[in-house]
N, C-alpha and C positions, 0 to 999 in steps of 0.2 A: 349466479355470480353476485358479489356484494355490492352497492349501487353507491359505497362508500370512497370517495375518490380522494387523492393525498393530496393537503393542503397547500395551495402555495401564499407565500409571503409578499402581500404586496406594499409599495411606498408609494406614499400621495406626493404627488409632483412638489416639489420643490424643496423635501425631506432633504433631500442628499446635500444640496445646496448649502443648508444652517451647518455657520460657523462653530467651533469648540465653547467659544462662549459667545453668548449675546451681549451686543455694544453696552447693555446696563448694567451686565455683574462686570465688564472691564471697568466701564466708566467706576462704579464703586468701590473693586481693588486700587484702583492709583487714587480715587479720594481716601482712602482707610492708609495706604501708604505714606500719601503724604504728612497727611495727620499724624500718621505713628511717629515720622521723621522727625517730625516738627516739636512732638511730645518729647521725645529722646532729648535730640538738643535744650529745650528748655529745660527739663530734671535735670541734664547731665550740669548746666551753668551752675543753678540753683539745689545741686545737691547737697554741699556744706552746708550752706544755710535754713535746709530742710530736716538735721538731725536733729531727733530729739534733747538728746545730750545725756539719759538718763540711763547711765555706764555705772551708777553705784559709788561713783567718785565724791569726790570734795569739790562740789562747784554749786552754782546757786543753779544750774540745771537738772541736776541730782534730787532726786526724792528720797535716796534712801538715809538712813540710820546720820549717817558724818554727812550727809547735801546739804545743801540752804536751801532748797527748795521750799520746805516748808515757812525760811523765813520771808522769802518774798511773797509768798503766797499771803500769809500773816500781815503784812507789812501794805499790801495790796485792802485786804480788809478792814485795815485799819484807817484806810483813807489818805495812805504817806503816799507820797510819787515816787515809784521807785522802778529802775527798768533794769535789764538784765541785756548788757552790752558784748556784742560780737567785734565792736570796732575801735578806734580813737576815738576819744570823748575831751582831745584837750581842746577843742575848739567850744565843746558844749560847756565844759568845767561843771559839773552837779557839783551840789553840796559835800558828799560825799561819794568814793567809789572804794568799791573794796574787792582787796586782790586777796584769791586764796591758792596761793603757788601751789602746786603737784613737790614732792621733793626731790624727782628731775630735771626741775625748773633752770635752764641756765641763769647767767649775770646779763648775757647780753640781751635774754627775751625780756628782763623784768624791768631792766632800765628803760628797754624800747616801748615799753607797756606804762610804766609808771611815770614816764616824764611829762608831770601835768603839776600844774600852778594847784589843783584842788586840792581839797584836803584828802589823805590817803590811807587807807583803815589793811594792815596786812597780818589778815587771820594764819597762826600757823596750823599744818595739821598734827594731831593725832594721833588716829587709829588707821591701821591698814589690813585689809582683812580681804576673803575670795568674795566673788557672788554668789549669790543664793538660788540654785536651778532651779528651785520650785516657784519661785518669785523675783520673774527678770527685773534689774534697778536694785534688787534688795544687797545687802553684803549680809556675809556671818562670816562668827571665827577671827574677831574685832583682837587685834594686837595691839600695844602701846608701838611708834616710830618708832626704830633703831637710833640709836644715839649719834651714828655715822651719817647717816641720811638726816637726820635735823642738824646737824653741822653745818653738812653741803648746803642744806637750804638756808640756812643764816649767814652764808656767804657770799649767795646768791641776790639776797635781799640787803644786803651791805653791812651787817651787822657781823664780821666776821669771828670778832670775838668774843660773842653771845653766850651762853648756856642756858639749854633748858633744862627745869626737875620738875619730875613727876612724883607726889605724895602718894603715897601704898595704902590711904584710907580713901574713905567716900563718905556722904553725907550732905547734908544743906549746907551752904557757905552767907557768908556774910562778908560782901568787899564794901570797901570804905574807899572814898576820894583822896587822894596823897593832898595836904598843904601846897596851896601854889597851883595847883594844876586844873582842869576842868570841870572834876568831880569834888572838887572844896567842899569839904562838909556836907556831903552827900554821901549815903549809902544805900546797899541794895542787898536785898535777899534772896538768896536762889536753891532753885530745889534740889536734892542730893545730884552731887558731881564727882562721882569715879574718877579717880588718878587724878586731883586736880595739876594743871600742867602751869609752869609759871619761870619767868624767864629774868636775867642779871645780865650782865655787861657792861661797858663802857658808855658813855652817850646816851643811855639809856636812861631817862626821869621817868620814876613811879608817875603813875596815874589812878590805879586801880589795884588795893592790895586787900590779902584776904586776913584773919583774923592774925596768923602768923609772920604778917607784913610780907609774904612772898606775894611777886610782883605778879600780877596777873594782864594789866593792861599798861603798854607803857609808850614812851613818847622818844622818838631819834633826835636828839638833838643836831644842829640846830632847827629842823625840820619839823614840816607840816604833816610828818608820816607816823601811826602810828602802829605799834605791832600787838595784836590778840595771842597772849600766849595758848587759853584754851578755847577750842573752838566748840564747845561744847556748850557754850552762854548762846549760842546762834545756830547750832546746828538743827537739827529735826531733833534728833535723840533728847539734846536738851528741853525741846519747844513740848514737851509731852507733861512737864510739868507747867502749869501757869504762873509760877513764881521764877521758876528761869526762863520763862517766855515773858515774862515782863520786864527782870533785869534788862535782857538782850535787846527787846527794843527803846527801851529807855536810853542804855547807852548808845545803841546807833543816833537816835537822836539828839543827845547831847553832843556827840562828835559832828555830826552833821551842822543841829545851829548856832556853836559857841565856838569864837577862836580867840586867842591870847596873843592880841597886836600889843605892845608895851606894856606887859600885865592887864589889860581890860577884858573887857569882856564886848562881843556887838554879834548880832545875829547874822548869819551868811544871807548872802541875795538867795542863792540858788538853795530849792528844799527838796532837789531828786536826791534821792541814794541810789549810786549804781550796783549794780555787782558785775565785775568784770570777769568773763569766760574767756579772754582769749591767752592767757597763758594755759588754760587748760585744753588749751588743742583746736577751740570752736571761733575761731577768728571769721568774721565775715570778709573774703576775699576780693577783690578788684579784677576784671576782668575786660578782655574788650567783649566779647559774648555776654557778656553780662550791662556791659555799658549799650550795647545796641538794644536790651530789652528797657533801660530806664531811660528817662526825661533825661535830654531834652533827645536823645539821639531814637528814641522808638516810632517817631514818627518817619524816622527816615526809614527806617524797616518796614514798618506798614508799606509805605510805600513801594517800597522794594519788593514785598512780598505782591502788591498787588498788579502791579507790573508784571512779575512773573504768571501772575493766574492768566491776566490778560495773554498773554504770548503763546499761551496755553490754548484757549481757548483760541487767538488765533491760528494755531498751528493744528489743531484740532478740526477746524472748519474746512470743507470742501469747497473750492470756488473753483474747480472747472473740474473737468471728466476727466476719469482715469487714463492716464497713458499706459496705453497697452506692450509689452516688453516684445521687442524685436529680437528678428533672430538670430541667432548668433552669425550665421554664413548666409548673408543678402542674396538674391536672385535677382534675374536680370541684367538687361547694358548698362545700368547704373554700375550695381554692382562690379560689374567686368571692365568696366573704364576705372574705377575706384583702385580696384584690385593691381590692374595693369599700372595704374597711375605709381598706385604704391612701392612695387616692384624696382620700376626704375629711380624711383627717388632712391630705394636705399640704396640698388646699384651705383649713384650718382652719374648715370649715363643722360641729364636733359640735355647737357650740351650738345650731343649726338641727336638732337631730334630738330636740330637750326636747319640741316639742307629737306625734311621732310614738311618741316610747316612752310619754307619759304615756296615749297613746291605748290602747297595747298593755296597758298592766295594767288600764287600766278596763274592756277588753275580759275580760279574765281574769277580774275581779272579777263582771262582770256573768255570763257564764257561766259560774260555779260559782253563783251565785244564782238559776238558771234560765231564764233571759233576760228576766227582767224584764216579763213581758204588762201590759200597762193594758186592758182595754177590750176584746181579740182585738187590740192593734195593740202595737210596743214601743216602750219609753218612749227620749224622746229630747229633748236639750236639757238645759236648766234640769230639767226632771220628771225627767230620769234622773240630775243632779247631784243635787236635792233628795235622792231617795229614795235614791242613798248614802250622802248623808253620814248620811238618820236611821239605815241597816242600821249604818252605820259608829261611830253613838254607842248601837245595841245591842248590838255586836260588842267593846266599847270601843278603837273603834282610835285609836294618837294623834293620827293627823291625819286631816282631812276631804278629800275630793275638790274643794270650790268653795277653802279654802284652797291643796291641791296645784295646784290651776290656774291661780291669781293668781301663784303661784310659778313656774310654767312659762312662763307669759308674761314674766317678767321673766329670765330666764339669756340671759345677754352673756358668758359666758367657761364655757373648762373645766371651770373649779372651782366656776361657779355650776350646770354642768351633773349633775357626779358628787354635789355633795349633794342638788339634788333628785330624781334618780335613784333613789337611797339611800333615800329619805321614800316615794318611792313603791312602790319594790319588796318596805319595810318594812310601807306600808300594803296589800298587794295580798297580802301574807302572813295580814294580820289579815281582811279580808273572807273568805279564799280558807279560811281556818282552817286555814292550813297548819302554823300556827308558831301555838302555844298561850301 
């Protein structure tokens, strides 16, 4: 026979006991939860404010071909102060800010955007063209604006009887300062510019005109505003040659530190250049989520949050031993008085239990008196009412037994129940000499 016997399986005592998980991988799911929680709400506040911007668009968060990205960048290197605003800036006033509308820009976003005392620089666009899948931010397939859509925008910007034209050649340009205006006797060179774009209308004074006198930079009267017909003096596409990368920031400069109070000439206080993104979509929002995480209110958060760890942690902590869960249907005379007690309560029958308790303390009363013998027999009835109530006016109790019973006979409700109850328990004290 084979001496080879079937294995059994054994468990070291206290195997069966361990929990699904132990208290440290819990404790570190609800720390990784919390924490997720906590991450979620913060990005969710600070998500706007967290994009990059760089959609291929016409805005100074754009890198591509028509962005400015490049000229802040430029503008940055060069040492200017120049910041790139998500918000209201009329309380800052820079020297200069400049707005470069989408051309579904409404009247109402630009006037809530441009009503500022500073000086106001509004670049038109252009070119409008797809992204480039091979190079997310980039565009290709660059079209001249539709003439319907630079309309809507020049009426959006106030200017509604404006026209733009675009030249069908290309090459270096050479713009010249209008008499009277910023650029007096000033001119500038720039490197070959495609379709140069340049703009006429009413109210409108030359500033900046090219060899053909078309108006290429010009000024709203009677206003601090002025409008960039080609955006191509500031954009990236332009900034590739160094000769219209010097134009463009030259003229930012000049609009930035010369203004024309009475014909003079005096430098501005303020030497930021902004470029304002929030008509293109990237407006930095206001929040109360957002106001709990900045000064002055984030300390009350702190707080808040550490209040809650605290609560945590107390509610976490053990200060006495488990109570063990009881069983559904009690055992014992606990239980069976409980149960019984219940019973007649929903029946609403206590009043029917005034002749059986009054029964019980006369029982009480009589035996602590001895039981009462007459004769060798016990007294009962009337004989055993009489003789309490005389024990009862030598006892001096205040009420009688033939009174308490005329009162027992009469309880119709709860409350006529628990006072006489009360009377008797009080007088079964005084027979009993419990209670002196």
């Amino acid at each position: 026979m084979s001496d080879v016997q079937p294995a059994v399986a054994t468990e070291s005592p206290g195997e069966g006991d361990r929990g699904l998980f132990s208290p440290k991988v819990v404790l570190g799911m609800i720390l990784a939860g919390v924490f997720a929680f906590s991450a979620f709400v913060v990005l969710s506040t600070y998500a706007p404010d967290l994009q990059s911007g760089d959609n291929g668009r016409a805005h100074a968060l754009s890198k591509s071909a028509v962005g400015y990205g490049g000229m802040v960048r430029l503008l940055g290197r060069l040492g200017e102060p120049v910041i790139v605003s998500r918000r209201d800036l009329r309380r800052d006033e820079p020297g200069l800010i400049i707005f470069a509308p989408d051309v579904n820009v409404t009247r109402d976003a630009y006037v809530k955007a441009a009503l500022l005392s500073s000086r106001t620089l509004v670049v038109l666009p252009k070119w409008r063209g797809g992204l480039d899948p091979k190079h997310p931010g980039w565009v290709m397939g660059l079209e001249p604006v539709r003439p319907s859509e630079q309309a809507d925008l020049l009426k959006a910007v106030g200017i509604p009887k404006a026209v733009t034209t675009l030249a069908k050649d290309a090459g270096p340009r050479r713009l010249v300062g209008a008499p009277g205006g910023l650029f007096d006797g000033m001119s500038v060179d720039t490197g070959p510019i495609r379709n140069l774009q340049s703009i006429s209308g009413p109210n409108l004074v030359p500033v900046l005109t090219d060899a053909q006198g078309r108006v290429v930079l010009a000024r709203r009267m009677p206003t601090e505003t002025y409008i960039l017909a080609d955006p191509d003096l500031i954009n990236t596409m332009g900034l590739k040659d160094i000769r219209t990368a010097r134009a463009g920031v030259g003229m930012l400069r000049v609009l930035r530190d010369r203004a024309i109070p009475d014909g003079g000439y005096r430098p501005k206080e303020s030497k930021v250049i902004a470029f304002d993104v929030t008509l293109n979509g990237f407006s930095r929002s206001r929040g109360v989520l957002k106001l709990a995480f900045e000064a002055p209110f984030v300390g009350a958060t702190l707080c808040l949050v550490a209040a809650a760890a605290l609560m945590g942690l107390h509610a976490a902590a053990r200060f006495r031993a488990v109570r063990r869960g009881e069983r559904a249907l009690a055992l014992g005379k606990d239980a069976l008085i409980d149960n019984s007690a219940g019973l007649i309560r929903m029946a609403r029958r206590e009043p029917a239990l005034a002749p059986r308790y009054a029964e019980l303390q006369r029982a009480a009363a009589v035996k602590a008196l001895g039981g009462l013998r007459a004769g060798g027999s016990r007294l009962e009835g009337l004989a055993l009412t009489d003789f309490l109530d005389r024990q009862g006016e030598r006892f001096g109790a205040a009420d009688s037994a033939s009174r308490l019973d005329e009162e027992t006979r009469t309880v119709r409700s709860l409350g006529d129940l628990m006072k006489v109850a009360a009377k008797w328990h009080q007088w079964r004290l005084e027979m009993t000499r419990e209670r002196g």
